[in-house]
C-alpha positions in Angstrom: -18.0 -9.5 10.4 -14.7 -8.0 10.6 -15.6 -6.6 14.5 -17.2 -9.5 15.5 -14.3 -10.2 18.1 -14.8 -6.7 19.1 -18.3 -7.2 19.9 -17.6 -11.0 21.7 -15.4 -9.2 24.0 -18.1 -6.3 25.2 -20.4 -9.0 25.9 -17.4 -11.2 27.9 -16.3 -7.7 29.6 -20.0 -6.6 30.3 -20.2 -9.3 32.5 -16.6 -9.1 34.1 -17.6 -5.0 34.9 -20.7 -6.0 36.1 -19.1 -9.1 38.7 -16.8 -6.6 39.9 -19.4 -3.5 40.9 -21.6 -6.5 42.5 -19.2 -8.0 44.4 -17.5 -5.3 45.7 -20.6 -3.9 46.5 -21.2 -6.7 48.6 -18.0 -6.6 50.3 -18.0 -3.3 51.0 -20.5 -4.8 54.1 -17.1 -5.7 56.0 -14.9 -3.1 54.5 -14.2 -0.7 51.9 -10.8 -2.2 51.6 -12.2 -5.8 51.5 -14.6 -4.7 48.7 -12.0 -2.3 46.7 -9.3 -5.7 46.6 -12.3 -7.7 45.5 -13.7 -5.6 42.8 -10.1 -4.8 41.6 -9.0 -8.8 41.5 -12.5 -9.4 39.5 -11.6 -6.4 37.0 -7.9 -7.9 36.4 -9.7 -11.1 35.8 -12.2 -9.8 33.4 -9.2 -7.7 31.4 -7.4 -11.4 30.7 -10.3 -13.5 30.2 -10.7 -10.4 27.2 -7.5 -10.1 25.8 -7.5 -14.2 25.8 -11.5 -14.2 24.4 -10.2 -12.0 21.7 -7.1 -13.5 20.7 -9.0 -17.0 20.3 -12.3 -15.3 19.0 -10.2 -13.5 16.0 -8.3 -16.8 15.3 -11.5 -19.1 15.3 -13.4 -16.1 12.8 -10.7 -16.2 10.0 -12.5 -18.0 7.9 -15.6 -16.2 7.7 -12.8 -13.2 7.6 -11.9 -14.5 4.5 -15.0 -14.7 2.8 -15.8 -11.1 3.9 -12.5 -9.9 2.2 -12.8 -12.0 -0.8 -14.0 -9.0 -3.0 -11.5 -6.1 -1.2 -10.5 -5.2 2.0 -10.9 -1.9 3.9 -8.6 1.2 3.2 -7.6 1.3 6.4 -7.3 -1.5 9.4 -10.4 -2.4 11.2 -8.9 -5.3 13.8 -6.0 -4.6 15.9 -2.5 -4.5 14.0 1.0 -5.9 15.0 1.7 -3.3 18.0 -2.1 -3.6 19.7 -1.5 -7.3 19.5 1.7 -7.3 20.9 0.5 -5.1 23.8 -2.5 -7.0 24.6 -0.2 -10.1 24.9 1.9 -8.3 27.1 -0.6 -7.1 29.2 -1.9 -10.3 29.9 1.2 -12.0 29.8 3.2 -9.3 32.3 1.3 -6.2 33.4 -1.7 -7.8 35.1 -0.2 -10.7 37.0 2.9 -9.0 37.9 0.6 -6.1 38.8 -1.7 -8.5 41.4 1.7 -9.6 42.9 3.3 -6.2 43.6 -0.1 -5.5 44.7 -0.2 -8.5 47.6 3.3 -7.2 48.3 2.3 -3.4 49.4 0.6 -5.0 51.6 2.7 -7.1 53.2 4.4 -4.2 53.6 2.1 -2.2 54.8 1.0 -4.4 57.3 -2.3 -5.2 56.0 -1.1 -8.5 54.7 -0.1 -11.0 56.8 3.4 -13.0 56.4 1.8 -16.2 56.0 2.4 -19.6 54.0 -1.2 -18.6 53.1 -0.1 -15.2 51.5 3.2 -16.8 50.0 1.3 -19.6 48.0 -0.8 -16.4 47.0 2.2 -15.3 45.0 3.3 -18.7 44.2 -0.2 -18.7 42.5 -0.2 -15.5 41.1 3.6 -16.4 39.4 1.8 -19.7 38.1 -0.7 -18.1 36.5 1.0 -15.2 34.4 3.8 -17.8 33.5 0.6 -20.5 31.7 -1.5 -17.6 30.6 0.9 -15.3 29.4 3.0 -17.9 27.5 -0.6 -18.8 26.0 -1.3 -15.6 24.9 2.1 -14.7 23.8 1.5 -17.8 21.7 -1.9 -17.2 20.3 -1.0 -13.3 19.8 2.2 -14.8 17.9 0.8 -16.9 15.6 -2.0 -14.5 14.9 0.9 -12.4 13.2 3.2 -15.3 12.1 1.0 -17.5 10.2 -0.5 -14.8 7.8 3.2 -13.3 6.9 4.2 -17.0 6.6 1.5 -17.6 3.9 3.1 -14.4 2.0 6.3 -15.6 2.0 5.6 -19.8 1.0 3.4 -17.4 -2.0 7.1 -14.9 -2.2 9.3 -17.9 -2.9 6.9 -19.4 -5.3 6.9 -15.9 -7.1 10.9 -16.5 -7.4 10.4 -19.7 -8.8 8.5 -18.0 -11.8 4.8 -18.6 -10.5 2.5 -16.0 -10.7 -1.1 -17.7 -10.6 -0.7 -17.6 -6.6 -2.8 -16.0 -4.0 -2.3 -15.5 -0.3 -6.2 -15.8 1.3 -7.1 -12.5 2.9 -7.8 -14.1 6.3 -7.0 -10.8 9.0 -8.6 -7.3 9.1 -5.7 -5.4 10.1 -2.4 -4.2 8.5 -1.4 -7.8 8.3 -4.7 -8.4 5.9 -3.3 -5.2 4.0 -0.5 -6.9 3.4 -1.9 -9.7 2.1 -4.3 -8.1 0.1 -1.2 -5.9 -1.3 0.5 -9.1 -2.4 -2.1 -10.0 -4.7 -2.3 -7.2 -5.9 1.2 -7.6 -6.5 0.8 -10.9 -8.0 -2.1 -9.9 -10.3 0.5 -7.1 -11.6 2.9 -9.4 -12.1 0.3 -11.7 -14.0 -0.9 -8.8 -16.1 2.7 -7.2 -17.0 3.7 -11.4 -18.4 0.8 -12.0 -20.3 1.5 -7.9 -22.0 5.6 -9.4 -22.1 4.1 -12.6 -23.7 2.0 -10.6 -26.1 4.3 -8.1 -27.1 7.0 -10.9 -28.1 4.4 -12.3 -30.0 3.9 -9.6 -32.1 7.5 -8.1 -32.2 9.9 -10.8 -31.9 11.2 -12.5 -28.1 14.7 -10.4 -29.0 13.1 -7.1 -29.9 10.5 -7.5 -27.0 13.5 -8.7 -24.4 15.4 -5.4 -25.7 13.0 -3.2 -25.3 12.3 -4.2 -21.5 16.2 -3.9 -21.0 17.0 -0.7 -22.5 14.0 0.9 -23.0 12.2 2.1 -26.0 13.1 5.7 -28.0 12.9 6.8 -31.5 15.8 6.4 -33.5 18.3 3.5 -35.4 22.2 2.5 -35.6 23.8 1.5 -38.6 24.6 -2.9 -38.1 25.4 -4.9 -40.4 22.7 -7.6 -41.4 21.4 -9.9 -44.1 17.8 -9.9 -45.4 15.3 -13.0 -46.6 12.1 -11.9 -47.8 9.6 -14.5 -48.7 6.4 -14.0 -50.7 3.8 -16.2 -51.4 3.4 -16.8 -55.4 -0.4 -15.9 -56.5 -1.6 -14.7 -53.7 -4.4 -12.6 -55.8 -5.9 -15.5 -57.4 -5.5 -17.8 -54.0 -7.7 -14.9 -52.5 -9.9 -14.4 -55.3 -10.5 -18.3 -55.9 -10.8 -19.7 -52.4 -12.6 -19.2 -49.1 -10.9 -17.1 -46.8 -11.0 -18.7 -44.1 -8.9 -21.5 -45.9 -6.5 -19.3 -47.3 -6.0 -17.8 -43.5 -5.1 -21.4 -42.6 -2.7 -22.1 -45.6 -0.7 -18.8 -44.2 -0.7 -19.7 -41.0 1.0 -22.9 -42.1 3.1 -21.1 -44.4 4.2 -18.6 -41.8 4.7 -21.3 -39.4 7.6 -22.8 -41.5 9.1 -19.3 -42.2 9.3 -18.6 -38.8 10.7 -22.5 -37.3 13.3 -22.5 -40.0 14.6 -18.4 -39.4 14.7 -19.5 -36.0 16.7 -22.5 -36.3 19.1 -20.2 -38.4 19.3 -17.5 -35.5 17.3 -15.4 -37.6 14.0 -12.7 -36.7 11.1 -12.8 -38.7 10.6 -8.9 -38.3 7.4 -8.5 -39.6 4.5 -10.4 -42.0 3.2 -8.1 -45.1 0.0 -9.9 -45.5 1.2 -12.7 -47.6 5.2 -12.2 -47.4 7.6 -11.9 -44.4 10.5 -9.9 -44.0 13.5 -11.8 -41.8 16.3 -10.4 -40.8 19.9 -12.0 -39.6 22.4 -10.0 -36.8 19.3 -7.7 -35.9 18.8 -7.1 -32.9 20.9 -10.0 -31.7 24.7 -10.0 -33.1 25.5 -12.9 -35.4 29.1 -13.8 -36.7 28.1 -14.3 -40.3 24.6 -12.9 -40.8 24.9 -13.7 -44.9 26.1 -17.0 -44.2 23.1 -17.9 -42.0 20.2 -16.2 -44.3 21.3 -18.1 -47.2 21.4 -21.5 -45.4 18.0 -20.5 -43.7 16.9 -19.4 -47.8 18.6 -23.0 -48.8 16.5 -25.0 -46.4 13.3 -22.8 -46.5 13.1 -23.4 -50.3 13.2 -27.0 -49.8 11.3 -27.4 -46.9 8.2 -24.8 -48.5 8.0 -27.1 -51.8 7.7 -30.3 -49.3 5.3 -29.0 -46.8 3.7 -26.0 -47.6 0.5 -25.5 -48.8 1.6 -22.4 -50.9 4.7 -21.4 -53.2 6.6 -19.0 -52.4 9.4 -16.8 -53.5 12.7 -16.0 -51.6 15.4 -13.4 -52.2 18.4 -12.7 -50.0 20.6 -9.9 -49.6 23.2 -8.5 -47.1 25.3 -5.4 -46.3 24.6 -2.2 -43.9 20.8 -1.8 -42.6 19.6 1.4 -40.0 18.0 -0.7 -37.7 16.0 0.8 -34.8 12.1 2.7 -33.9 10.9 4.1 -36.8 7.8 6.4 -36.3 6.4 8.3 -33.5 6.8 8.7 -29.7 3.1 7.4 -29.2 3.6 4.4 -31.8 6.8 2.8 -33.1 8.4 -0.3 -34.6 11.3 -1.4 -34.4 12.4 -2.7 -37.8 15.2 -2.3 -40.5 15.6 -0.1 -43.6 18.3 0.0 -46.2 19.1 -1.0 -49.4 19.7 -4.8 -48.9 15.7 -5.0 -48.0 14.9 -3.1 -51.0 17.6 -5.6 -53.0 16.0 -8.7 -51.0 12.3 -7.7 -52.1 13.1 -6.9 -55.6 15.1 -10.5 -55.8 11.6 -12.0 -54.7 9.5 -11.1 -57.3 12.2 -12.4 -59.6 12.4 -15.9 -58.1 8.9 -16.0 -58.3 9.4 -16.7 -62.1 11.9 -19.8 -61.6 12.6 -23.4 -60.4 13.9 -23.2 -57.8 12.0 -19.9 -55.9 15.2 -18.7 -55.1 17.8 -15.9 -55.4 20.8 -14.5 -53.7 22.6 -11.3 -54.1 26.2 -11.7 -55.1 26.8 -9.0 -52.3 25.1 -12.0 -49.7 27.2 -14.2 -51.4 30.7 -12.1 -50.7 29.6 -11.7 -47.3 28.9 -15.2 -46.3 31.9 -17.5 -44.5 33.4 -20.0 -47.2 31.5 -22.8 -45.8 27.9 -21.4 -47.0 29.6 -19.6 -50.3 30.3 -23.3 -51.6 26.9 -24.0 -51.4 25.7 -21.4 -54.2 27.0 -20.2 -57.4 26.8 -16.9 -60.1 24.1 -17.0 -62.1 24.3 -14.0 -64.4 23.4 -10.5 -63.7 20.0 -8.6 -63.6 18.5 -5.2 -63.5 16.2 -5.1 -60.6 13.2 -3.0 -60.7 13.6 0.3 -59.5 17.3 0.2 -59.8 20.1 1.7 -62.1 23.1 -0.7 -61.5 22.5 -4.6 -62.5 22.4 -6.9 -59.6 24.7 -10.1 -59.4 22.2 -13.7 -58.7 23.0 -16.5 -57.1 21.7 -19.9 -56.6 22.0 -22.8 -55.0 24.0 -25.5 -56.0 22.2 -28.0 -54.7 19.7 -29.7 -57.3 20.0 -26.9 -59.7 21.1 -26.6 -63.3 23.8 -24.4 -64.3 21.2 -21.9 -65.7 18.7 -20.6 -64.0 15.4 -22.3 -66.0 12.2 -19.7 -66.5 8.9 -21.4 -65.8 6.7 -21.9 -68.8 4.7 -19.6 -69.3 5.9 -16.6 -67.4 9.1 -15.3 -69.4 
């Protein structure tokens, strides 16, 4: 399909060869002369009525081009590219007609011409001609190259605009198809690389994942200074043990969905899910100007906003102070998270909130951390040995429909 013009213009200049040997065959009765001029006028004929049979023949075939190229295109060009084009309209345009008129000149000059009205209307005619046929294939041979590129670059500006489900139709078999087959290509990259972007946000964070396209990924961490809320769902054994999972994956879901719409209001990062807790994280990656202060109003609201809506209790601990935040593991599989003391402190303060009303605690380091307007909103509670630690840890709570005490749940202390 792709060199059926080809083949149109054998048969058109077939019969154009053939006119030419015939009549000047013929002519060659009177003279050779009289049968050369007539056999080379015929053969300057049939080169136009070629060039113009193939520059309407490749124009009127595009769209059963298109359907040949719909599932890849050749490696290298089959139809005539940019420069062929350009020369065939010039040849038809310029060369021949300018060519036919020098040639009635030599003979003028010559002598074998006469100087006649008759022979001046001759060039008059042959001017006329290459001025309407070679402005109509300059025109055809122009638009044959114009019209694909301008399809690539109505597809280009929609690209800019943040499209990528375009697609230029692959309508020409030369470099011009190439580049229109290399734009979706291009396209389909792009399309792949967003929905791999998309993907890896989803599972690391938008932050991390904008980060990491920016600067690049390599092992290693910098000391920043964050606050930690960890959340963990209370009875998760028995939930799983009791109920269907399928249900219990749709209760976490739910849960998970508040955790993450309420850290993000805060300008927190939920860094991570632990199967039935999440570990958020405040000034890391993205700087905040009180980190404490906005974990424990994100820990505030979460606590009230979990008991309302959520189909699962949960416990919440925050803590703040210096983290090594960075890629932690190897150079063929990473993560970017935070370790340090305040997540250890934030985890241990979990399990203890699990065992009051509200299912909340604060570190009293959080709390010295946090901006006045956020401190006013907690008080001391006492101090605590933490699991796994040697030094008693300060708690806070919220002020906010709380007792002075903190109030163990029956049962549990």
């Amino acid at each position: 399909m792709l060199r059926n013009p080809f083949a149109q213009v054998k048969v058109v200049a077939t019969f154009w060869v053939l006119g030419a040997v015939l009549f000047g065959a013929i002519n060659l009765y009177f003279s050779a002369e009289i049968g050369a001029d007539v056999a080379t006028g015929i053969f300057m004929g049939g080169l136009v009525t070629s060039a113009v049979s193939y520059l309407l023949g490749e124009r009127a075939m595009r769209p059963v081009t298109a359907r040949a190229l719909e599932h890849g295109v050749p490696l290298n060009p089959v139809a005539p590219g940019v420069i062929a084009r350009t020369v065939i309209a010039w040849a038809t345009a310029t060369a021949i007609p300018v060519w036919a008129i020098v040639d009635v000149c030599i003979g003028m000059i010559n002598g074998d011409t006469p100087r006649t009205v008759a022979t001046a209307r001759s060039i008059i005619f042959l001017a006329v001609v290459g001025l309407v046929v070679g402005a109509l294939a300059m025109v055809m041979a122009a638009k044959s190259i114009a019209e694909p590129i301008r399809s690539v670059r109505r597809a280009l500006a929609a690209v800019e605009e943040g499209r990528t489900d375009v697609e230029v139709e692959v309508n020409d078999a030369s470099e011009v198809g190439l580049l229109q087959a290399g734009f979706n290509r291009m396209v389909a990259g792009l399309r792949e690389r967003e929905r791999l972007r998309d993907l890896f946000g989803l599972h690391v964070g938008e932050d991390v994942a904008r980060r990491a396209l920016e600067e690049g990924v390599e092992l290693g961490g910098e000391v920043r200074e964050a606050a930690v809320l960890f959340v963990d769902v209370v009875g998760s054994t028995s939930l799983a043990a009791q109920t269907d999972p399928q249900d219990v994956v749709k209760r976490l879901n739910v849960f998970f969905g508040l955790v993450l719409k309420v850290v993000r209001q805060h300008g927190g990062w939920v860094n991570k899910f632990e199967g039935d807790a999440a570990l958020c994280v405040f000034g890391v990656p993205t700087s905040l100007s009180d980190p404490a202060g906005c974990a424990l109003a994100a820990a505030r609201e979460l606590c009230v906003r979990l008991e309302a809506e959520s189909p699962l209790e949960a416990g919440i601990g925050v803590s703040a102070g210096e983290v090594v935040a960075g890629n932690i593991g190897a150079t063929d599989r990473l993560e970017y998270t935070v370790i340090g003391d305040p997540v250890n402190e934030a985890a241990r303060l979990t399990d203890v909130a699990k065992q009051y009303r509200p299912r909340l605690l604060a570190s009293g380091r959080a709390l010295g951390r946090a901006a006045p307007e956020e401190a006013a909103h907690w008080r001391i509670g006492g101090e605590q040995t933490l699991t796994g630690r040697s030094e008693p840890t300060v708690l806070a709570t919220p002020t906010t429909s709380v007792s002075d005490t903190l109030v163990p749940e029956r049962g549990l202390l």
